[in-house]
C-alpha positions as CSV (number, residue, x, y, z in Angstrom):
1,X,-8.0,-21.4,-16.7
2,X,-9.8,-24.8,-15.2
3,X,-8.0,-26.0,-12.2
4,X,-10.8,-28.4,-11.2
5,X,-10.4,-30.1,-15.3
6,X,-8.0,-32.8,-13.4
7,X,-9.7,-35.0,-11.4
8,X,-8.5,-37.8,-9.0
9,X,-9.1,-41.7,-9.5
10,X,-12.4,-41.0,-7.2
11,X,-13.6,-38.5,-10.1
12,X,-13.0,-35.9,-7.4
13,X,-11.6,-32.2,-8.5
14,X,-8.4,-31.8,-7.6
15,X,-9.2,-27.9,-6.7
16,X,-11.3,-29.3,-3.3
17,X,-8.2,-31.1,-1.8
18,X,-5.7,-28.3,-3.0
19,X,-7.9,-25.5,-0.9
20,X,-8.4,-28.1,2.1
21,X,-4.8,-28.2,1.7
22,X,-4.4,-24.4,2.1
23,X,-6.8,-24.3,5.0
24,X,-4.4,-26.8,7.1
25,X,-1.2,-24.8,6.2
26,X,-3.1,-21.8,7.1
27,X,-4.4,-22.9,10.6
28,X,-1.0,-24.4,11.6
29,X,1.0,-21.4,10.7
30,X,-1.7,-19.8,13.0
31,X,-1.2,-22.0,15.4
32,X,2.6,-21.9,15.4
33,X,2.6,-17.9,15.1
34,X,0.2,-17.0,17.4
35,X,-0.4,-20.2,19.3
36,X,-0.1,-20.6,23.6
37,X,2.0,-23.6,23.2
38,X,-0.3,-26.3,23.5
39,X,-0.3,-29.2,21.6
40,X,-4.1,-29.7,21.9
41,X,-3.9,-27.1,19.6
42,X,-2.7,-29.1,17.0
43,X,-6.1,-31.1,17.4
44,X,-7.7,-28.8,14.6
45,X,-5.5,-29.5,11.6
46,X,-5.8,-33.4,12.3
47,X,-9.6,-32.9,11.8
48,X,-8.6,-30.8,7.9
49,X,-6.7,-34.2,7.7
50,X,-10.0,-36.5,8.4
51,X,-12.3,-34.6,6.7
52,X,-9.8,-34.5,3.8
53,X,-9.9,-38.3,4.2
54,X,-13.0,-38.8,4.1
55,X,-13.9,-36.5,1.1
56,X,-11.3,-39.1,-0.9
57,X,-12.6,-41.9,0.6
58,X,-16.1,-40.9,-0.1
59,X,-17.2,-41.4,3.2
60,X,-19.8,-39.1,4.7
61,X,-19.9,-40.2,8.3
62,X,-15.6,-39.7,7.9
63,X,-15.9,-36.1,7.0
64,X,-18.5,-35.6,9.6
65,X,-16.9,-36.8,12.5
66,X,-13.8,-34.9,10.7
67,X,-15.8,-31.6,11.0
68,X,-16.6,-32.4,14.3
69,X,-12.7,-33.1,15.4
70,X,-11.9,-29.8,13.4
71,X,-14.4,-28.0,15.6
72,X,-13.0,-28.8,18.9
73,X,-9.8,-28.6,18.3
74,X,-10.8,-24.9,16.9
75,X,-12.6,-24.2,20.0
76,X,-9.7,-25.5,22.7
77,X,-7.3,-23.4,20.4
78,X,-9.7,-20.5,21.5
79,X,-10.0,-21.2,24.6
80,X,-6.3,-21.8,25.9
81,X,-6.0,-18.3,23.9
82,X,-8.5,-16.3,25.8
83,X,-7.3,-18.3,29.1
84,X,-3.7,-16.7,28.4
C-alpha cells in the first residue's frame, strides 16, 4: 500500500506532512503529560508548525529557521524539566 501515491498541489507527498503531523501531536501530548507548566514549552511544536510551513511553501531558509525554533523550544522544555 503507497501512502506517499497522493501528492499535494506542490507535488509534495502527502506521507511527509502526515508524519510531521504525528511528531507535533506527539511532542504536545508530551508536553501536556509530563510538562512543568510552562508555556515556553509550547515553543517546540510552533517550530513542527514552521518547518511544516516551509516544507509546503518550498522555502529552505523557512524550514531552517523552523528547525532552529523547534530546537530551542526542545531544549527550554529540557531545561525547566531538569530545573523542577
Amino acid at each position: 500500500m503507497e501512502i506517499s501515491v497522493d501528492v499535494t498541489p506542490h507535488g509534495i507527498p502527502v506521507i511527509g506532512p502526515l508524519i510531521m503531523l504525528a511528531v507535533m501531536i506527539a511532542v504536545v501530548a508530551e508536553v501536556v503529560v509530563r510538562g512543568t507548566g510552562s508555556r515556553l514549552e509550547f515553543i517546540a511544536p510552533v517550530g513542527f508548525l514552521i518547518i511544516c510551513a516551509g516544507i509546503m511553501a518550498a522555502l529552505l531558509w523557512l524550514a531552517i529557521s523552523g528547525c532552529l525554533v523547534a530546537a530551542a523550544g526542545l531544549g527550554v522544555s529540557k531545561y525547566l524539566r531538569w530545573r523542577r
